[in-house]
C-alpha atoms as a printed R data frame, in Angstrom:
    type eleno elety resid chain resno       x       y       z
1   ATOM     1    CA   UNK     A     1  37.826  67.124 107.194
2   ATOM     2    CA   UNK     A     2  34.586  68.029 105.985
3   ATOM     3    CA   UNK     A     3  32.324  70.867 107.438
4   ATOM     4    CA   UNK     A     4  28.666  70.292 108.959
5   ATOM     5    CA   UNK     A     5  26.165  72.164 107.460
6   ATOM     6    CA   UNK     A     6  25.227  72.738 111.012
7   ATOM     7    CA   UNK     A     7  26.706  74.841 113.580
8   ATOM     8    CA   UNK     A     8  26.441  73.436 117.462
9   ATOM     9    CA   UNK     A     9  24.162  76.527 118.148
10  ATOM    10    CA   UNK     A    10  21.534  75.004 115.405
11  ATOM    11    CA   UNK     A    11  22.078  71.126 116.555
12  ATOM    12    CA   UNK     A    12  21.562  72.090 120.081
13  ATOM    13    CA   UNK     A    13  18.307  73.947 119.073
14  ATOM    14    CA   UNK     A    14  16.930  70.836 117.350
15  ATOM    15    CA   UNK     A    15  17.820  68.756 120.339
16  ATOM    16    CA   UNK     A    16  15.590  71.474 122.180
17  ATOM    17    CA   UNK     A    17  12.786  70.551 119.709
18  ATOM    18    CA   UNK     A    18  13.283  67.217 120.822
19  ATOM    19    CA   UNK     A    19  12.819  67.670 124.102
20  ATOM    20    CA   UNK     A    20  10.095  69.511 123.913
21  ATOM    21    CA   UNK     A    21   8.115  66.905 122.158
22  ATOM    22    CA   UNK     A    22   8.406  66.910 118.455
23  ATOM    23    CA   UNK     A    23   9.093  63.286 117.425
24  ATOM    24    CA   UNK     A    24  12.751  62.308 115.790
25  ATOM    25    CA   UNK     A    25  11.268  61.483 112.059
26  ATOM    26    CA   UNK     A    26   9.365  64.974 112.152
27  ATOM    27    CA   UNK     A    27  12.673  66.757 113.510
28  ATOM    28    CA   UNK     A    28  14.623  65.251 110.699
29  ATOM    29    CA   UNK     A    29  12.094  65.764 107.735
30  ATOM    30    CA   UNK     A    30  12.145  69.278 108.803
31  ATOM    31    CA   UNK     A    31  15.469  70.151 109.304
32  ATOM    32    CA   UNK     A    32  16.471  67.801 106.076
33  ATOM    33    CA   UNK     A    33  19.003  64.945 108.435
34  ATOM    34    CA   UNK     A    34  19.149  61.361 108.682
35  ATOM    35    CA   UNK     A    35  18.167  59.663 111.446
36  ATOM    36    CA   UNK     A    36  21.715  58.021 112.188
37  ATOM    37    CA   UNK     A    37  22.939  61.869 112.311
38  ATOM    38    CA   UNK     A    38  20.057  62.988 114.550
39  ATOM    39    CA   UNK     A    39  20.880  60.044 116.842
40  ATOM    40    CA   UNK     A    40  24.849  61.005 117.035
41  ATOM    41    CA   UNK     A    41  23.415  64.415 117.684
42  ATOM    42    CA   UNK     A    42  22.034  63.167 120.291
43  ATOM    43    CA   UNK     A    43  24.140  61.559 122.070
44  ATOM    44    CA   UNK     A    44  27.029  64.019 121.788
45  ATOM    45    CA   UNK     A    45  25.654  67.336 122.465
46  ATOM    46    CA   UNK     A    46  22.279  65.707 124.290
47  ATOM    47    CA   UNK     A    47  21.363  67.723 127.639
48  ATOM    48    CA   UNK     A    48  24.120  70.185 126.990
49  ATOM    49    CA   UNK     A    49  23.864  74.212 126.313
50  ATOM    50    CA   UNK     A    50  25.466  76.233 124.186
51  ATOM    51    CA   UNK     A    51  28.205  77.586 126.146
52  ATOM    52    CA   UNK     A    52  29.030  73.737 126.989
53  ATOM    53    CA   UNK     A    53  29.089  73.356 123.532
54  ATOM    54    CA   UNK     A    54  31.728  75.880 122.916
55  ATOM    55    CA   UNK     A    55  33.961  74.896 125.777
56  ATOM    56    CA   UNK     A    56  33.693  70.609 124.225
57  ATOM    57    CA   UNK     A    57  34.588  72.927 120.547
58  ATOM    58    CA   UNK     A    58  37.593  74.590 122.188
59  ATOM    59    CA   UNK     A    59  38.469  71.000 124.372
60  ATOM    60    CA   UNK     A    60  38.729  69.166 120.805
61  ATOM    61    CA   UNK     A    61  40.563  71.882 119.222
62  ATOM    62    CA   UNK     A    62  43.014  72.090 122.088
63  ATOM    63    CA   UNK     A    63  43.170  68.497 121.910
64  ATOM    64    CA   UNK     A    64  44.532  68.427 118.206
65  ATOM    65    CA   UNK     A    65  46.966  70.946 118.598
66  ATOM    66    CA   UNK     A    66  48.613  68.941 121.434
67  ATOM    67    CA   UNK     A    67  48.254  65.650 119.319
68  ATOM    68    CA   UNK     A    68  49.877  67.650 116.395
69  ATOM    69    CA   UNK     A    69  52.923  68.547 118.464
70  ATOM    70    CA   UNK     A    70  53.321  65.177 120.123
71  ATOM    71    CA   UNK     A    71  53.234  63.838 116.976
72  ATOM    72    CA   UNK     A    72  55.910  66.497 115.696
73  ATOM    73    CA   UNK     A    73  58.077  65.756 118.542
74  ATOM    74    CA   UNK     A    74  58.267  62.187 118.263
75  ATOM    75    CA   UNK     A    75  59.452  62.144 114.719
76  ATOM    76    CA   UNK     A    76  62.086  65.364 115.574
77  ATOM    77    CA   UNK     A    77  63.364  62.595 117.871
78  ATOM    78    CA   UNK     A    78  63.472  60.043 115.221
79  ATOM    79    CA   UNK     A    79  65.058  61.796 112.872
80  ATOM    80    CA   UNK     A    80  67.547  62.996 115.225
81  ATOM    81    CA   UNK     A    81  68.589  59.653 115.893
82  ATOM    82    CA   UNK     A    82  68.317  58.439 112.447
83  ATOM    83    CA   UNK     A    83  70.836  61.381 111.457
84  ATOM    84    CA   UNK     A    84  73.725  61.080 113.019
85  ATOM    85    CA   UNK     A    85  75.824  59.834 115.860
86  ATOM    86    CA   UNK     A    86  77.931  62.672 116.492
87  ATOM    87    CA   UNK     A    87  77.116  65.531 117.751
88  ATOM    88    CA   UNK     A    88  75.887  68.980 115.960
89  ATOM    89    CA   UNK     A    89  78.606  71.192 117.192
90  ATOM    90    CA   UNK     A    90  79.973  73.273 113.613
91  ATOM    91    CA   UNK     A    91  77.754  74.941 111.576
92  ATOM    92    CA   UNK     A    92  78.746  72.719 108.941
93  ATOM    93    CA   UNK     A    93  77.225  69.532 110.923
94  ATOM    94    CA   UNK     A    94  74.079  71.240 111.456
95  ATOM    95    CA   UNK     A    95  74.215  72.492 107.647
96  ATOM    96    CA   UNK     A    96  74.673  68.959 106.944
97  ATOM    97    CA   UNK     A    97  71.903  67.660 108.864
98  ATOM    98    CA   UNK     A    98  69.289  70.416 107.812
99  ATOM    99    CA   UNK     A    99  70.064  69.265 103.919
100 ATOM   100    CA   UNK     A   100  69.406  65.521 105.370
101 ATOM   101    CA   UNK     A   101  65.853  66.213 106.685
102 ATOM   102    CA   UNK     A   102  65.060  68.483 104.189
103 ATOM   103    CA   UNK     A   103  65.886  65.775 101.525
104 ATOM   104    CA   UNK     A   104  65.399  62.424 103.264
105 ATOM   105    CA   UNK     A   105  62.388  63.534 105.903
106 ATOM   106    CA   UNK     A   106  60.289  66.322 103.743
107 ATOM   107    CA   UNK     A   107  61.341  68.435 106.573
108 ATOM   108    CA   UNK     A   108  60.521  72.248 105.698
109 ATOM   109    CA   UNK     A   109  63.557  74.661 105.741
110 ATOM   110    CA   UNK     A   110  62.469  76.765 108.808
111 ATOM   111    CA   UNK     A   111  61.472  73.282 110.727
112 ATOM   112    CA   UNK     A   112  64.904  71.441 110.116
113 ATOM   113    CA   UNK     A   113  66.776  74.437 110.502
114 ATOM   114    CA   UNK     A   114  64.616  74.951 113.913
115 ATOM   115    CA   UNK     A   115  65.015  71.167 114.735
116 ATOM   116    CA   UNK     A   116  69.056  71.327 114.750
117 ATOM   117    CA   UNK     A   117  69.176  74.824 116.030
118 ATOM   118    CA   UNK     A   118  70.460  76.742 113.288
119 ATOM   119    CA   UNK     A   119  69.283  80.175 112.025
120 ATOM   120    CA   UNK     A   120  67.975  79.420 108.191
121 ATOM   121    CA   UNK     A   121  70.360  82.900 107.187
122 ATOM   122    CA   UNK     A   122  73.042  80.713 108.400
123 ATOM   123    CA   UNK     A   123  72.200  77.939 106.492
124 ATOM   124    CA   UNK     A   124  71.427  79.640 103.060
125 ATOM   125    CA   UNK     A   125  74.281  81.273 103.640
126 ATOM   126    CA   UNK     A   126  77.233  81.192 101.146
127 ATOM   127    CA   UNK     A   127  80.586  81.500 101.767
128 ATOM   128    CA   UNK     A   128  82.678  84.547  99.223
129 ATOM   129    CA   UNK     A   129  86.075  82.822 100.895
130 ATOM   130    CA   UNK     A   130  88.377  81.215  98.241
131 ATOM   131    CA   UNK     A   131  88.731  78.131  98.690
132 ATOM   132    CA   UNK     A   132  92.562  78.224  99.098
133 ATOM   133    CA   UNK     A   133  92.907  74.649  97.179
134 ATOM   134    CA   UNK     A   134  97.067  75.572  96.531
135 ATOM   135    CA   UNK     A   135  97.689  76.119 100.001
136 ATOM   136    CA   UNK     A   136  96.057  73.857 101.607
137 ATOM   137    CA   UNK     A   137  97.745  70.655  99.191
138 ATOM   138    CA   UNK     A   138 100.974  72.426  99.945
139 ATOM   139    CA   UNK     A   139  99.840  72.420 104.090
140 ATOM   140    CA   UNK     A   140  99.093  69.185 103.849
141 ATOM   141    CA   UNK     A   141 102.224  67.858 102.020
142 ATOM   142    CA   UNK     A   142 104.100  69.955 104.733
143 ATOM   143    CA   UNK     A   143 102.427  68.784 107.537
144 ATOM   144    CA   UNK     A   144 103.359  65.254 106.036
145 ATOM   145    CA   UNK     A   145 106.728  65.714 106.010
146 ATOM   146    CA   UNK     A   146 106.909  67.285 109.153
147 ATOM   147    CA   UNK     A   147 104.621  65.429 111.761
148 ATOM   148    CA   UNK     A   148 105.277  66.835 114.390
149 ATOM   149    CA   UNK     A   149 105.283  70.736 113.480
150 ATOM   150    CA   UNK     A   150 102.936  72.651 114.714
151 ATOM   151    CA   UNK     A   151 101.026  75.411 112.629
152 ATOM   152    CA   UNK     A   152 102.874  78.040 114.050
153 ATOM   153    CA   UNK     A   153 106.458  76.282 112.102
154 ATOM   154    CA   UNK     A   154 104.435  75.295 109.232
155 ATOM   155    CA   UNK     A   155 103.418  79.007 109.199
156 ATOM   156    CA   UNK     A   156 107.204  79.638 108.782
157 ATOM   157    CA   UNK     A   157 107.659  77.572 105.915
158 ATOM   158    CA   UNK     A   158 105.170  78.326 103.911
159 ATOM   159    CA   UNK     A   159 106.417  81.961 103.667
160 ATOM   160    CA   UNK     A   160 109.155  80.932 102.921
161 ATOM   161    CA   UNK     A   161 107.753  79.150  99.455
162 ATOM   162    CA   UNK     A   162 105.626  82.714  98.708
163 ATOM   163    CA   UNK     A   163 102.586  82.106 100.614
164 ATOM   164    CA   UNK     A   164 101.653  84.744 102.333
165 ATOM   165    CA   UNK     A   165  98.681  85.036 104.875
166 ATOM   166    CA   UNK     A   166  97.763  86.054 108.140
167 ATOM   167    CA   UNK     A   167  98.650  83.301 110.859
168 ATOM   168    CA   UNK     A   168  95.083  83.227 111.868
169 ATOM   169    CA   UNK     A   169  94.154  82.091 108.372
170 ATOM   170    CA   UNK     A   170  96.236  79.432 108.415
171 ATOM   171    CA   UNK     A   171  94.980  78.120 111.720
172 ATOM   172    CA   UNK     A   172  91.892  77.877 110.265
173 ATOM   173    CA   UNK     A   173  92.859  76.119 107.235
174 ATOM   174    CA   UNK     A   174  94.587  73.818 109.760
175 ATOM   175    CA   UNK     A   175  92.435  72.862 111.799
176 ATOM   176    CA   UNK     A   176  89.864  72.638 109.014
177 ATOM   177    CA   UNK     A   177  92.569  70.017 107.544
178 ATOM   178    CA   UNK     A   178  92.575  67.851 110.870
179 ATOM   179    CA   UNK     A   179  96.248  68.294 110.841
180 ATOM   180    CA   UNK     A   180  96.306  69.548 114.758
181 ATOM   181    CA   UNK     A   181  99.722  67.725 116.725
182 ATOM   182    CA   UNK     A   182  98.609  65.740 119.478
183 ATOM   183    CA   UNK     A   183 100.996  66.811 122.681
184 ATOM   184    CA   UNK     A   184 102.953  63.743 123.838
185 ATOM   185    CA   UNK     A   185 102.840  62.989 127.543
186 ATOM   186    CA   UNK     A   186 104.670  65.347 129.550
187 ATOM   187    CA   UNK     A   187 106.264  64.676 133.244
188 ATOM   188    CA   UNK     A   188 105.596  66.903 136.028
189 ATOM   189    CA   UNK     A   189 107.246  70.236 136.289
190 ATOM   190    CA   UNK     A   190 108.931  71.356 139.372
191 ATOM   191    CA   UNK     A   191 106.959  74.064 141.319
192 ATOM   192    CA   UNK     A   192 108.237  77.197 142.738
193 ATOM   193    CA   UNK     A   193 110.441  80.620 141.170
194 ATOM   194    CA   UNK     A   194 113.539  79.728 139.237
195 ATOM   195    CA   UNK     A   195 116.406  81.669 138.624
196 ATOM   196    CA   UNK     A   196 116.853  83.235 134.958
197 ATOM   197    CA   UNK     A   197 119.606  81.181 133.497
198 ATOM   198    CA   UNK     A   198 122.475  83.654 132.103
199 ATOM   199    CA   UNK     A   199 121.836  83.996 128.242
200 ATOM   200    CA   UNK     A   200 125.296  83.985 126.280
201 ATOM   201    CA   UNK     A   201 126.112  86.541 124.302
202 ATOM   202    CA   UNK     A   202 127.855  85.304 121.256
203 ATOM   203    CA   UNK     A   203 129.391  82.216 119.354
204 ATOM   204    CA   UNK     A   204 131.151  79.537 121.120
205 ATOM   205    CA   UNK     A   205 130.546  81.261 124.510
206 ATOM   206    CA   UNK     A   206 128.999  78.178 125.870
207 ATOM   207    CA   UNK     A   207 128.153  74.584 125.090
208 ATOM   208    CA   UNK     A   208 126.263  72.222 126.063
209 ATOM   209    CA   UNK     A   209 126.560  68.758 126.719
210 ATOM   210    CA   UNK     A   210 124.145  65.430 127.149
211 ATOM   211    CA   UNK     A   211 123.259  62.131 126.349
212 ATOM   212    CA   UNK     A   212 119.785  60.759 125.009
213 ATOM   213    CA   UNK     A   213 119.078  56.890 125.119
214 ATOM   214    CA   UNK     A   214 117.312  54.754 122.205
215 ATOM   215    CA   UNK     A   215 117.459  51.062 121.100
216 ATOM   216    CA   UNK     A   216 117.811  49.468 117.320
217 ATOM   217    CA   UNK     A   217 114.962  47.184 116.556
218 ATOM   218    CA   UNK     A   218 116.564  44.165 117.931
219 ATOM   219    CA   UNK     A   219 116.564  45.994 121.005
220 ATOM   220    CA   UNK     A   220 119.958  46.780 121.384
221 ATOM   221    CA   UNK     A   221 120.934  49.992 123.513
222 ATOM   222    CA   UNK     A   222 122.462  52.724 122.384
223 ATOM   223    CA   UNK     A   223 123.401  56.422 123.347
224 ATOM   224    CA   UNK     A   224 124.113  59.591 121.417
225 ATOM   225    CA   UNK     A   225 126.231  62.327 122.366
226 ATOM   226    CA   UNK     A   226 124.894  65.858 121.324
227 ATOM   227    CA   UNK     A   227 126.337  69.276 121.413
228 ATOM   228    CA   UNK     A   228 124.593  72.392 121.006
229 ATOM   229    CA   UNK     A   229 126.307  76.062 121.298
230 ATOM   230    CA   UNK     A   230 123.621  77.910 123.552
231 ATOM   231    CA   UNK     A   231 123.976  80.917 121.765
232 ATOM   232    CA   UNK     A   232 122.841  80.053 117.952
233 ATOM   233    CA   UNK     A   233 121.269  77.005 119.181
234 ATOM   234    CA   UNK     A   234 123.202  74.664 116.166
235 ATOM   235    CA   UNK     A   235 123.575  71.082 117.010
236 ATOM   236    CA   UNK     A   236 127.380  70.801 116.528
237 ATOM   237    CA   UNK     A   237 127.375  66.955 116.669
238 ATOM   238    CA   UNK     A   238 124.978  64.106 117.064
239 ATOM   239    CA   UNK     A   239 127.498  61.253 118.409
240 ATOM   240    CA   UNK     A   240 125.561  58.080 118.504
241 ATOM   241    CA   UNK     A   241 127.248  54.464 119.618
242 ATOM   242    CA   UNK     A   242 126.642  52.014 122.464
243 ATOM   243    CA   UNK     A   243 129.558  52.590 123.985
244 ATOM   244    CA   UNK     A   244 130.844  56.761 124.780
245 ATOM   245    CA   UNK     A   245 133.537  56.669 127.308
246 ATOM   246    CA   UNK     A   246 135.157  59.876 128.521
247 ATOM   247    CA   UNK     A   247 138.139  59.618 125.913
248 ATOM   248    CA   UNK     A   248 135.468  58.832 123.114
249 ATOM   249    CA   UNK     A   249 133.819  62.581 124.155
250 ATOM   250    CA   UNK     A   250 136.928  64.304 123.764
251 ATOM   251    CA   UNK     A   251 137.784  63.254 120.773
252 ATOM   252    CA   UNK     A   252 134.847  64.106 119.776
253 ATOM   253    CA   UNK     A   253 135.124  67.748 120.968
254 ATOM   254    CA   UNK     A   254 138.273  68.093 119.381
255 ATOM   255    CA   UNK     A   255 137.231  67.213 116.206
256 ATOM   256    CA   UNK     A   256 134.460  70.015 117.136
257 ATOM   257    CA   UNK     A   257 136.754  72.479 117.917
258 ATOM   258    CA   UNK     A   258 139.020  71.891 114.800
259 ATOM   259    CA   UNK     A   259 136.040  72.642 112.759
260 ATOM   260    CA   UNK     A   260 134.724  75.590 114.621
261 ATOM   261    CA   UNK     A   261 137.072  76.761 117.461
262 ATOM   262    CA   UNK     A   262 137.500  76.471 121.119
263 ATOM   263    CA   UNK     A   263 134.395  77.166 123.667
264 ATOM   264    CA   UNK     A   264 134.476  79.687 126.041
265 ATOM   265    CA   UNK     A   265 132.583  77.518 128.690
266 ATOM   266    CA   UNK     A   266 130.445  73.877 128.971
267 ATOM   267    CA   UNK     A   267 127.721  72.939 130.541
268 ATOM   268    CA   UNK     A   268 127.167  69.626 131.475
269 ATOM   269    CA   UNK     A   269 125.079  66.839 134.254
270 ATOM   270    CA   UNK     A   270 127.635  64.945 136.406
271 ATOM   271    CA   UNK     A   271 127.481  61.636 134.595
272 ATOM   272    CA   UNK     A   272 130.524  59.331 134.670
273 ATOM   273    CA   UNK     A   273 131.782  60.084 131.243
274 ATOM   274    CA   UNK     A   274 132.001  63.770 132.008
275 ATOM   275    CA   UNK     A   275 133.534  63.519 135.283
276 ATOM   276    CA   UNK     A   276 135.786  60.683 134.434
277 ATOM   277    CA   UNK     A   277 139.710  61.558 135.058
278 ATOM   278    CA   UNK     A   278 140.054  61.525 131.334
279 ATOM   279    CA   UNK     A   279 137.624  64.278 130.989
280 ATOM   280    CA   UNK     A   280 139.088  66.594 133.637
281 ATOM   281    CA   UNK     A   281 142.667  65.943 131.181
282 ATOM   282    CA   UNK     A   282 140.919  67.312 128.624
283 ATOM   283    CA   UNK     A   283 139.598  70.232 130.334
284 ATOM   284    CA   UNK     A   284 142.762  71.370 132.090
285 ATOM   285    CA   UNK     A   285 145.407  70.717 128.734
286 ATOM   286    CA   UNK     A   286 142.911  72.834 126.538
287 ATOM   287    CA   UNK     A   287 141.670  75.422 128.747
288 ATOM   288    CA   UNK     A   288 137.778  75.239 129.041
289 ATOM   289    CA   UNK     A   289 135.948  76.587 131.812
290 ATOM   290    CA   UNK     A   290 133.514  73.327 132.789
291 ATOM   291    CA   UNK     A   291 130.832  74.023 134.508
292 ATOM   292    CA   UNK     A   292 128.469  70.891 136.446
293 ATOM   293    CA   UNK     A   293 124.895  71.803 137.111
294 ATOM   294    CA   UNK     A   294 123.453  70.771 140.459
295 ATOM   295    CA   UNK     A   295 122.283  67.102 140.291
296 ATOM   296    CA   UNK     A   296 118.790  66.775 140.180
297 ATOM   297    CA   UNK     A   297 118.599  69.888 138.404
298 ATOM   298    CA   UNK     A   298 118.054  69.432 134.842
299 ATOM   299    CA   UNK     A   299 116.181  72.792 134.486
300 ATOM   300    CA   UNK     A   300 120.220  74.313 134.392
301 ATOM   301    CA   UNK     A   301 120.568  72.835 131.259
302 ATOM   302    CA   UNK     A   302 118.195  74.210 129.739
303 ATOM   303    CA   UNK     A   303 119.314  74.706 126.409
304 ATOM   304    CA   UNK     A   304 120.359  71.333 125.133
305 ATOM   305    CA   UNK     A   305 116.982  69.788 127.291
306 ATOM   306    CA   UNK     A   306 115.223  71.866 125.198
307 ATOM   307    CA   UNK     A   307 117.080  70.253 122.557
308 ATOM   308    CA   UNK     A   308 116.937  66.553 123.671
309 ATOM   309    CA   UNK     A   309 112.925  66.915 123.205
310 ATOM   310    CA   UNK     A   310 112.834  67.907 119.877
311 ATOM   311    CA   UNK     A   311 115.445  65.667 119.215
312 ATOM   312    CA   UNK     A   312 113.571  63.004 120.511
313 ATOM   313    CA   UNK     A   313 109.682  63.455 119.350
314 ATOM   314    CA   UNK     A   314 111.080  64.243 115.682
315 ATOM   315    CA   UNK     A   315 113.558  62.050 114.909
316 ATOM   316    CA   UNK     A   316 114.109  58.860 117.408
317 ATOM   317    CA   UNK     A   317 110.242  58.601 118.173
318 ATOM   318    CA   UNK     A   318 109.589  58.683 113.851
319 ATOM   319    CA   UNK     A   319 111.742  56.081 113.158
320 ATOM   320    CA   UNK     A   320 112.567  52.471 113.630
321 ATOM   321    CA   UNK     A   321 116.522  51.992 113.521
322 ATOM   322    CA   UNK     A   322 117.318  48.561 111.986
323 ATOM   323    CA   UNK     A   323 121.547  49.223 112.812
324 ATOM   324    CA   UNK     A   324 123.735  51.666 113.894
325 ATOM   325    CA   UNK     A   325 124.881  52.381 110.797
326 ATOM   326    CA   UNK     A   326 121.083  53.114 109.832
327 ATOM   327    CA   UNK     A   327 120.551  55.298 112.800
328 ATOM   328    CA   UNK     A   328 123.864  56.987 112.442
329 ATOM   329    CA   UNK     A   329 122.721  58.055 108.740
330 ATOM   330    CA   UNK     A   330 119.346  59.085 110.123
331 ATOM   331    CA   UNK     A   331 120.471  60.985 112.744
332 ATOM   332    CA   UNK     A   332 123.098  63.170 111.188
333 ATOM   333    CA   UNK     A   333 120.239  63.933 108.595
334 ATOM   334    CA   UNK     A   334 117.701  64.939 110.926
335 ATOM   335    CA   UNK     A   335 121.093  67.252 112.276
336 ATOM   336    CA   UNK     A   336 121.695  69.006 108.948
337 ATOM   337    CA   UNK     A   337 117.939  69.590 108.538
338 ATOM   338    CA   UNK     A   338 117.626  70.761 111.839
339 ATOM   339    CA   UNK     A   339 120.542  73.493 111.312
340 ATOM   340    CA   UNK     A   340 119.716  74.575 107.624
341 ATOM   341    CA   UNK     A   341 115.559  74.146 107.363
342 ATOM   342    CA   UNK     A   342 113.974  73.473 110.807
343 ATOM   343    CA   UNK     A   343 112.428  77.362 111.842
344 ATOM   344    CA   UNK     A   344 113.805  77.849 115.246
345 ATOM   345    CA   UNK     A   345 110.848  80.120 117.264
346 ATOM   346    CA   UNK     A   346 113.001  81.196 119.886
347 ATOM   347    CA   UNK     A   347 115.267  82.665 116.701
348 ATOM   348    CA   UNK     A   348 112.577  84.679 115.352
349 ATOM   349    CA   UNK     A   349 111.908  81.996 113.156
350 ATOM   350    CA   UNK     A   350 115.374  81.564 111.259
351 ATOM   351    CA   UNK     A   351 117.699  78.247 111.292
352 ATOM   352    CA   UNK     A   352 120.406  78.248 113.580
353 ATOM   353    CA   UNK     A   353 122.405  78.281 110.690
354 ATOM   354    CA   UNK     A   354 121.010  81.290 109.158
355 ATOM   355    CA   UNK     A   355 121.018  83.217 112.725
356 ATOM   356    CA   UNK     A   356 125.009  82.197 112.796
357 ATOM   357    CA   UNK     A   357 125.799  83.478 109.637
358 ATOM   358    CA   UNK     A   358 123.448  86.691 109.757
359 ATOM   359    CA   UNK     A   359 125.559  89.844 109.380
360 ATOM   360    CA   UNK     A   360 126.283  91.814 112.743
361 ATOM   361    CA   UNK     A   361 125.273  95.453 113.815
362 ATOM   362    CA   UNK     A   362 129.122  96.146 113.028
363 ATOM   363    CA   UNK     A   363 129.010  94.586 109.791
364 ATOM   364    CA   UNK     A   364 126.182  96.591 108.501
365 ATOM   365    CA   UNK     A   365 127.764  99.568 109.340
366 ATOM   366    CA   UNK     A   366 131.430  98.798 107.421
367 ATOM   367    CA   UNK     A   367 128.609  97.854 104.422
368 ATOM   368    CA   UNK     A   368 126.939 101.414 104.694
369 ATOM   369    CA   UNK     A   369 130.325 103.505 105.140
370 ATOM   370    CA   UNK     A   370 131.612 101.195 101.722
């Protein structure tokens, strides 16, 4: 805008002139003005003093400030809304959205930065991490593999392939990933203290015994029988059928105990199969200690519960079984890898396997008197 050659002091003192009788066309010969501009004079600053003057100067400036920021305001809002839908949360979304309106709007540094509320040292900041490319391909083929792991497992198996880092580096690289396990519903857990259940001590001290339900994709039924030795947590057998009467379990058992040797103990529900006459034969001609938890008390089975849920969200929930000959073949699979790869957490993060077969206090000593 341009600048009068006239201050409001001087246009007010020729309106003075005015009105003290010197005539418009004198006024503006003298003073070097056009008529038009004495006129406008006239009737903007006309009966007003100086100090009214000032006060209209400060109004106007006042005025354009406030225009000025509306103005600013209104297209902050816009291009707020023209960003993005989501909302600025990371500093990588606001990062993001600074570089927009600097680039798209002509948006200054410090007024994007200020407009998505972001320090501008944050956002010319640059990262000195490495970038971690190996480890985060090998995460992600992991993670892949195994859906439903956690970091915490994946954690596990990555050290186990050389890569070391701290666990809270990896979280970060996982969650940066998107790979985060969504928790299945759960079912309401009983309220009130619990007894500690009695932890056993060695192999084949106790067993434990259930059944899990699933169907084949023509929606046929079908049950499986699983085992698990409380003690190394191995999943001795993985029985599945539609049909597992009490004579089919001890077969079964036997064909356990031929392999690995007799238990010291079971644990078991009170289902028909394992209260049927032909499993209290069993238990009697070989000598087992059963013991039936209270019904309605799942919680004192602990172990192969436990069990039945992993068993469940990473193998029968993963796949579609076409036959039983199909799920048989997928199941015993998902049993070996469970035994010989899966990390256990409660085992410090070995396999059962390798927990079974670790050497003793006793045999370490015999090693270090040899």
């Amino acid at each position: 805008m341009k600048r009068s050659r006239f201050t409001q002091e001087q246009i007010i003192g020729v309106l003075k002139e005015h009105q003290a009788g010197a005539t418009a066309p004198d006024l503006c010969r003298k003073h070097g003005i056009s008529e038009a501009t004495f006129y406008a004079w006239r009737s903007k600053y006309g009966g007003m003093e100086v100090s009214d003057a000032r006060k209209l100067k400060s109004l106007e400036e006042e005025n354009a400030r406030l225009k000025k920021l509306l103005a600013e305001s209104m297209l902050d809002v816009s291009t707020l809304r023209e960003n993005v839908g989501k909302k600025l949360l990371t500093p990588g979304s606001r990062r993001n959205a600074v570089t927009w309106a600097i680039e798209e709007k002509a948006y200054s540094q410090r007024r994007a930065c200020q407009l998505v509320g972001l320090a501008p040292k944050t956002y010319r900041y640059v990262s000195r991490r490495p970038d971690d490319g190996e480890v985060r391909v090998r995460l992600r083929a992991l993670a892949n593999e195994r859906r439903r792991f956690g970091y915490r497992r994946l954690h596990i198996l990555l050290a186990r392939e050389g890569h070391r880092l701290n666990h809270k580096k990896l979280f970060r690289l996982y969650r940066a990933e998107r790979l985060g396990v969504r928790r299945r519903g759960g079912r309401k857990r009983a309220l009130g203290t619990r007894a500690p259940m009695a932890l056993p001590q060695a192999m084949n001290q106790r067993w434990s015994l259930d059944f899990v339900s699933d169907a084949l994709a023509c929606g046929r039924r079908f049950r499986v029988l699983a085992v698990v030795d409380d003690f190394t947590r191995e999943c001795l057998a993985l029985v599945a059928d539609t049909s597992l009467s009490g004579l089919r379990v001890g077969r079964e058992l036997d064909r356990i105990v031929a392999l690995r040797g007799r238990p010291a103990m079971i644990v078991s529900d009170n289902g028909t199969e394992l209260t049927s006459h032909a499993m209290l034969r069993w238990q009697q001609e070989r000598g087992v200690a059963w013991h039936y938890i209270a019904p309605g008390k799942p919680q004192q089975n602990g172990f192969v519960e436990s069990f039945n849920g992993r068993f469940r969200d990473e193998c029968l929930n993963e796949h579609l079984f076409d036959s039983l000959p199909a799920a048989r073949r997928i199941i015993e699979a998902w049993r070996s890898d469970y035994n010989t790869a899966r990390p256990h957490t409660s085992l410090n993060g070995l396999t059962p396997t390798a927990f079974a077969t670790r050497p003793t206090s006793g045999q370490k000593e015999n090693r270090l008197c040899s």
